[in-house]
C-alpha positions in Angstrom: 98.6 68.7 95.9 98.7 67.4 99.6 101.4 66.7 101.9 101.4 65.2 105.0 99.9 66.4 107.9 99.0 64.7 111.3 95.1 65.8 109.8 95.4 65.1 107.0 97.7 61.4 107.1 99.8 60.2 104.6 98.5 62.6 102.1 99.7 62.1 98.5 102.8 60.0 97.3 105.8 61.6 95.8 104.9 60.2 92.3 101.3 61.6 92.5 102.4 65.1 93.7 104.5 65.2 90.8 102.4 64.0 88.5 99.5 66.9 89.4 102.8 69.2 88.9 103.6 68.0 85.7 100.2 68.2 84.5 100.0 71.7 85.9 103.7 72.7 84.2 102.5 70.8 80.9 99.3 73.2 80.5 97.0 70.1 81.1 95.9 71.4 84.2 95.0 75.5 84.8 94.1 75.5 88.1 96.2 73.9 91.0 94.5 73.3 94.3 97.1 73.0 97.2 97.7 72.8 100.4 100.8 75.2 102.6 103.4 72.5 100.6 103.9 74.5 97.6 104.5 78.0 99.4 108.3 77.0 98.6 111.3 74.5 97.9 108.8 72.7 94.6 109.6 74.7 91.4 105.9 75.5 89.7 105.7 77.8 86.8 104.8 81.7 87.0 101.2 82.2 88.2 98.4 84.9 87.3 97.1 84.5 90.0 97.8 82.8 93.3 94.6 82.3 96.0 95.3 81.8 99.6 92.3 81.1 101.2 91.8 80.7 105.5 95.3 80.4 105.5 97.4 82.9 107.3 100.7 82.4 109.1 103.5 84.6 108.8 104.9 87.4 106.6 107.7 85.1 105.5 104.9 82.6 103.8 102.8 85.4 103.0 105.6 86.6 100.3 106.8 83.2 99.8 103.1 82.4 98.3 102.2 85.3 96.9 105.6 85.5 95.0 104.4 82.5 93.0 102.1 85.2 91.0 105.1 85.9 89.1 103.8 86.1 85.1 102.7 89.1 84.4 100.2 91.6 85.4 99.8 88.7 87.9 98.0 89.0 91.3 98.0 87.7 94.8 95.1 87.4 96.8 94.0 86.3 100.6 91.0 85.3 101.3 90.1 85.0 105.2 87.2 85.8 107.8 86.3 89.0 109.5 85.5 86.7 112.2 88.6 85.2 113.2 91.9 86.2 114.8 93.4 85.2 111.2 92.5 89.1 110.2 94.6 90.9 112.5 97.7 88.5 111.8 97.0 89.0 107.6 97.3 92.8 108.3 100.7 92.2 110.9 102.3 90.3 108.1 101.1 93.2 105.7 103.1 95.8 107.9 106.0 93.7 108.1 106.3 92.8 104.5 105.7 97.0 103.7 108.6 97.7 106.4 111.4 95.7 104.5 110.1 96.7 100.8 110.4 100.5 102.1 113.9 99.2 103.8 115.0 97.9 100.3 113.5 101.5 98.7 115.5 103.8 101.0 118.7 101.6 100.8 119.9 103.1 97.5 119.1 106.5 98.5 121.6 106.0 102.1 118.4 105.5 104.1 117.8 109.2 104.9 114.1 109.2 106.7 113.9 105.1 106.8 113.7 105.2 110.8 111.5 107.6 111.1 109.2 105.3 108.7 109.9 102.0 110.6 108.9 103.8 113.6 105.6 104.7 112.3 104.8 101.5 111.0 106.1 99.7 114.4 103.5 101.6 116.5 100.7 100.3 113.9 102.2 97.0 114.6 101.7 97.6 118.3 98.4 99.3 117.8 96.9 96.4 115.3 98.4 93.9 118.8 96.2 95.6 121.2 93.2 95.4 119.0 93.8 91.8 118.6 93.7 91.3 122.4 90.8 93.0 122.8 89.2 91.3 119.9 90.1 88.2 121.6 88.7 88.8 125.1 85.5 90.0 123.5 85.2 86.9 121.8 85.6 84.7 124.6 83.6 87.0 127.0 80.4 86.2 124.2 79.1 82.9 125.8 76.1 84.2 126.3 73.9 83.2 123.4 71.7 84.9 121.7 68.0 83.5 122.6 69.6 84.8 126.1 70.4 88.2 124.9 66.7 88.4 123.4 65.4 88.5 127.4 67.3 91.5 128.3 65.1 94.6 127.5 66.3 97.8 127.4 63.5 100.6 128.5 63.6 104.6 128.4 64.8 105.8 131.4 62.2 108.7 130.7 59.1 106.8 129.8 59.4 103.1 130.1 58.9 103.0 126.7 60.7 99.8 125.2 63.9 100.7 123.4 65.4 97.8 121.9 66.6 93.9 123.4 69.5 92.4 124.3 70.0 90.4 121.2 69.9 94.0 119.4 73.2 95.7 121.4 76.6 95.2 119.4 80.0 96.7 120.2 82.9 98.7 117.8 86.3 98.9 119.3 87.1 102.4 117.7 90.0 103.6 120.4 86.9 103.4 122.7 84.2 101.1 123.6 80.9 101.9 121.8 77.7 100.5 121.7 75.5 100.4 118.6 72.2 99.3 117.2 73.2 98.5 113.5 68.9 97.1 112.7 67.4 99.8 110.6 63.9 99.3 112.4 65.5 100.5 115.4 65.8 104.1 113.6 62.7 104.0 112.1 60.5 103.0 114.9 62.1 103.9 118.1 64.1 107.4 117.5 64.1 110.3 116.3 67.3 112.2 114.5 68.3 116.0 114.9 71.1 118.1 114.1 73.9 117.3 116.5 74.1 120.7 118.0 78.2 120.3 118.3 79.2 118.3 115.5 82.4 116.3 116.2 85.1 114.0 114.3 86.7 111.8 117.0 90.6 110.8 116.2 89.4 107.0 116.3 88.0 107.5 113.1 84.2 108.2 113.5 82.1 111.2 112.9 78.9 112.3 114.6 76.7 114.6 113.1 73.0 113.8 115.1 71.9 113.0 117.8 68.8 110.7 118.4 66.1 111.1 120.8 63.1 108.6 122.3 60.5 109.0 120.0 58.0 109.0 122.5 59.5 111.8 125.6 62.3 113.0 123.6 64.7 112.0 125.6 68.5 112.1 124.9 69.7 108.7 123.7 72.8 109.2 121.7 74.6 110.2 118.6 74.2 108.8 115.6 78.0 107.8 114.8 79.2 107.8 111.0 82.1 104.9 110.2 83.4 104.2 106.6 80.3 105.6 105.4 78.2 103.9 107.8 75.8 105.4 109.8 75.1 103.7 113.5 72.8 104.7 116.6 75.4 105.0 119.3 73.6 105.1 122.6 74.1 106.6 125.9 74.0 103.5 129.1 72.9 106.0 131.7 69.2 106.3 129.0 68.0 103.2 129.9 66.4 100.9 132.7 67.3 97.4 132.1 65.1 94.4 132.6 67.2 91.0 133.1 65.1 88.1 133.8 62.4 90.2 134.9 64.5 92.1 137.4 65.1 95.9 136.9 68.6 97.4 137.1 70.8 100.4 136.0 73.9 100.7 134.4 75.8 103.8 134.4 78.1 102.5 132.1 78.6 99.8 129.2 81.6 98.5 130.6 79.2 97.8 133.8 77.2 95.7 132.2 76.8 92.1 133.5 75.8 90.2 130.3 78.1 90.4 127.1 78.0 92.6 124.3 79.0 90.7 120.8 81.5 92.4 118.8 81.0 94.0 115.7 83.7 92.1 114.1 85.5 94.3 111.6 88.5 96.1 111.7 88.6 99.6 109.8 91.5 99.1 107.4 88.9 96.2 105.9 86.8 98.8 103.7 83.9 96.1 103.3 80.4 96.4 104.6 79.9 95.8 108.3 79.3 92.5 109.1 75.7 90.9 111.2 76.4 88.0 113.7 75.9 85.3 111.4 76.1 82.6 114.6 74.6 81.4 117.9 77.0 82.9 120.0 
């Protein structure tokens, strides 16, 4: 079922949207493909199961679509990209629609406790903001592709001995600014792990347990940083020599750096695997 867009064009005719419908109401049809025109005002029996899929606007939709999951033991699903702003507003509208259903909860009961719960939520709505700006600016800051990235050699300040490149270096916004080498060779090859000698779990949700040394001199390159049961070689700037186009340089820290760092792009309320760059960017 299609409406019409300035896309799109005319899209379907009245008579052919509600023939799909019909067919849909009728049990000739199980499965109805549409576009943002049946989130409301069209009547459309209960659903099992309603899929949204790349499409994320705000709360008010969000429960307007879902609510067409109405038979029972029914289900309500959104499907969107790690990569794209669209995850950050999905879990906005998620906050928003869990503030007015705990609204409606503490309503009967005379709302003792209800603003100290819409307070808590508000400051993940503000929290969830900032990470979206920051997700943003990393994205647009990540021009430089990735056949650039692969010239930028990173080299034990120690030894010289060849760490990792460029293309290898990605970033996780955990209430800080870390940089990580998620390839396993890295481990395997270039480090070696020991006990961390003061364990720490940081309030930004990560844990380090190790730390990881040149392989070669021994030198101190890091922690190795646990997150949702991922384990990720989070290294020190001030370790390294870089080379950049041939030319040597230091940085004493990440946020020095003159080329760009791609972002890991997850957020942590996503409990999926990390994802790799899967782009030229």
């Amino acid at each position: 079922v299609v409406g019409h867009t300035a896309e799109t064009g005319p899209g379907m005719t009245d008579p052919e949207k509600e023939e799909a419908l019909a067919g849909f109401r009728e049990g000739r049809y199980n499965i109805l493909v549409a576009t943002s025109v049946l989130e409301e005002g069209i009547d459309i029996p209960a659903c099992n199961l309603v899929i949204r899929y790349e499409h994320v606007t705000n709360e008010i939709a969000k429960v307007q679509a879902e609510g067409r999951a109405r038979a029972e033991n029914s289900e309500g699903i959104t499907i969107i990209s790690n990569t794209s702003n669209k995850m950050y507003q999905e879990l906005l509208n998620e906050v928003k629609d869990k503030i007015v259903k705990e609204a409606m909860d503490y309503l009967p009961s005379g709302g003792d406790g209800l603003l100290e719960k819409i307070k808590k939520e508000q400051e993940r709505i503000m929290q969830l903001r900032e990470d979206m700006k920051i997700w943003l600016q990393a994205k647009k800051q990540n021009s430089i592709t990735k056949s650039d990235r692969e010239k930028i050699v990173l080299k034990c300040k120690k030894c010289k001995m060849e760490a990792c490149r460029g293309s290898d270096l990605y970033t996780l916004q955990l209430g800080g600014y870390h940089v990580i080498v998620p390839d396993k060779r890295f481990r395997e090859e270039k480090v070696t792990i020991k006990p961390h000698p003061h364990p720490r779990h940081n309030p930004d949700g990560y844990s380090s347990k190790e730390k990881i040394y040149c392989i070669s001199c021994d030198s101190d390159w890091g922690v190795v940083g646990i997150w949702m049961s991922n384990e990720f070689p989070l290294l020190k700037c001030e370790s390294f020599n870089f080379e950049i186009d041939g030319v040597p340089t230091v940085f004493k820290k990440w946020s020095k750096a003159t080329f760009a760092i791609p972002l890991m792009q997850v957020h942590p309320e996503f409990r999926n695997s990390l994802p790799v760059e899967d782009e030229e960017t």
